[in-house]
N, C-alpha and C positions, 0 to 999 in steps of 0.2 A: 425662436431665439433661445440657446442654449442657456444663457444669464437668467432669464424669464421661467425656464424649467428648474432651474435648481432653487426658487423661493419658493417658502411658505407662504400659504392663505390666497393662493391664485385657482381661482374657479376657471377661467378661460382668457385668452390676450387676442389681439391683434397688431399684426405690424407693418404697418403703410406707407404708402410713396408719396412725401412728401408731396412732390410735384402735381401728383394728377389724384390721390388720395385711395388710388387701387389698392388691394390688400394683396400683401407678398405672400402673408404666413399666419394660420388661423389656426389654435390651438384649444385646446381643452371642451373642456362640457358645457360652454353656458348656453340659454336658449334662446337669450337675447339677440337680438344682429348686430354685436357689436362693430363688426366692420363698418356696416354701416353711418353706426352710431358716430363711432370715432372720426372716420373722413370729415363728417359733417360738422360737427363740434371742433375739428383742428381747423375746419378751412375759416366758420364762425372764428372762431379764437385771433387768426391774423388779421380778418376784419374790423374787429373789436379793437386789434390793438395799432391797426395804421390810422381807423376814423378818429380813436378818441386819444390818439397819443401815450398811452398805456405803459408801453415799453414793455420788456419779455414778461410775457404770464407764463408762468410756474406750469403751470395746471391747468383742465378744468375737471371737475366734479358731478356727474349725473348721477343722481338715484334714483332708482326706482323699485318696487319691490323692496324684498329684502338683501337687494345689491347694490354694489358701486358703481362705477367704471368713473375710470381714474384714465385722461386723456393726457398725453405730455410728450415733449421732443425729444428724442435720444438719438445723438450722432445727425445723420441725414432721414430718419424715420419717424414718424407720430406711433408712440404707441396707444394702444387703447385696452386697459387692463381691469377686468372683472374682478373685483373682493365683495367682503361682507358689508352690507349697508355700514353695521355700525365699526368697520376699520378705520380709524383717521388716515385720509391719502397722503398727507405730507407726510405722515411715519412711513408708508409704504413706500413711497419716492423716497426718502433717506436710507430705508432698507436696500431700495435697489441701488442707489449711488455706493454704498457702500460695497454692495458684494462686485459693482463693478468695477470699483476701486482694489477689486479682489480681497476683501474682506470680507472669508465665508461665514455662514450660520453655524450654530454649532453642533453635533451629531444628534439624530433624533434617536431618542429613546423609544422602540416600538414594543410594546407585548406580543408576548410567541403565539396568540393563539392569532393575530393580525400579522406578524411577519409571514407565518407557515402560510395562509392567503394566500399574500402577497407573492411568496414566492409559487406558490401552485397556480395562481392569474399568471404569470412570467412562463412557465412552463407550457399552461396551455396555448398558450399566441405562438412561443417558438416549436410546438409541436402542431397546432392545425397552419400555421405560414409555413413554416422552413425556413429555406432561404429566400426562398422568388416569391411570397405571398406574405410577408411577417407586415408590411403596412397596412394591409386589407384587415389583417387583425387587429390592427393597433387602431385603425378606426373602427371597427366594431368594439374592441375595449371602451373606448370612448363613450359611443353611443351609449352602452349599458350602462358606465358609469354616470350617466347624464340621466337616465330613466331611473337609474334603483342607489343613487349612491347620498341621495339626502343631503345630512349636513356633513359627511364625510368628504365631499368636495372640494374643498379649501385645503384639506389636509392632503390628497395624495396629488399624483400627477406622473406622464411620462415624460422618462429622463433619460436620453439614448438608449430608446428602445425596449426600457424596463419601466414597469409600473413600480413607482417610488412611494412612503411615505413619506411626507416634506415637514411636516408641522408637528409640533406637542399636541397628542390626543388629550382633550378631555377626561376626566377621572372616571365620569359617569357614562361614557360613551363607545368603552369598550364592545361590547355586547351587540349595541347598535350597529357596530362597524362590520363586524364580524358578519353581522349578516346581512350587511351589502354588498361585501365581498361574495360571501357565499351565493347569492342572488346573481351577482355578477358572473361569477363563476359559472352557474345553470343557464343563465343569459347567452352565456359565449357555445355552452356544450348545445343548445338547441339549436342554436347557429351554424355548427357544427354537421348535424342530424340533417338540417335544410341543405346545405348545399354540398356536404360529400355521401348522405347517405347513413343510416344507421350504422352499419357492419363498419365502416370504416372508419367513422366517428368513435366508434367504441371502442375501436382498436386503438388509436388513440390516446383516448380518455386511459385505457388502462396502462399504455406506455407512461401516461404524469404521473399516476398513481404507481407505479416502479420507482419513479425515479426519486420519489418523497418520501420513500422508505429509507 
């Protein structure tokens, strides 16, 4: 869901059919089964509220770890949305009513040695995909991002097709990002080496590296 990519503080979502609680559309890094999670907890949630008279629940709230998942209706879908344990989810459901009210966040401020990343991660997905392979990449982005990206999570995400930073970085967290990027980065080029081959992985690699001059 395109509304779902353009917020801050989203580790991973899910977006489900009402009807039968199937997942349409499974996004981001978490490692939880939130699909799961969520069907189960929305199909609970109507239960709850035909048995005991309830009337529409908002929400629900499952923690675990150091996560959320924030379960709730939008339109004809359940979503079921991955934050940081300690996020309040009603602020996060006002944030989202809000940007779908069309009322965007405001531009995030990134540091250049995290934008230059960002944009050399962008580069290399559209240089080992192209045109007929760039999802294959967009899922192996993902994956690394899930393996090495820490508490940088929350803060980035892809957002038609480009890896985005979404959020205010932390002051002290510079450094740390940087080199989950960087990590990611090496994650993707070894990916690269496995399935088209050294010589031509490295041909490649040297075309990102032209074009970031």
């Amino acid at each position: 869901m395109e509304l779902l990519d353009k917020l801050s503080g989203i580790i991973g979502y899910v977006v489900t059919n009402v009807e039968d609680g199937a997942a349409e559309e499974l996004r981001g890094s978490s490692s939880a089964p939130i699909g799961d999670l969520t069907a189960f907890f929305a199909s609970a949630s109507e239960v709850i509220k035909d048995n005991l008279s309830l009337g529409t629940i908002s929400y629900i709230s499952l923690s675990y770890g150091a996560h959320r998942l924030v379960v709730f209706a939008h339109e004809s879908k359940y979503l079921g949305v991955e934050i940081e344990r300690d996020n309040d989810p009603a602020e996060f459901i006002k944030k989202f009513k809000s940007a779908a009210a069309g009322v965007s966040e405001p531009t995030v401020a990134v540091p250049h040695s995290i934008s230059s990343k960002i944009k050399q991660i962008n580069l290399v997905v559209e240089e080992f995909g192209g045109q007929d392979n760039k999802e294959h990449w967009l899922e192996l982005l993902n994956q690394g991002l899930g393996i090495l990206g820490g508490d940088m999570l929350p803060y980035v995400g892809i957002v038609r097709g480009l890896l985005t930073f979404k959020g205010t970085m932390p002051a002290d967290k510079e450094d740390e990002f940087v080199q989950g990027l960087r990590a990611t980065i090496d994650f993707l080029a070894k990916k690269a080496v496995e399935e088209m081959g050294s010589s031509q992985a490295r041909a490649k690699i040297h075309a990102v590296i032209e074009k970031m001059r």
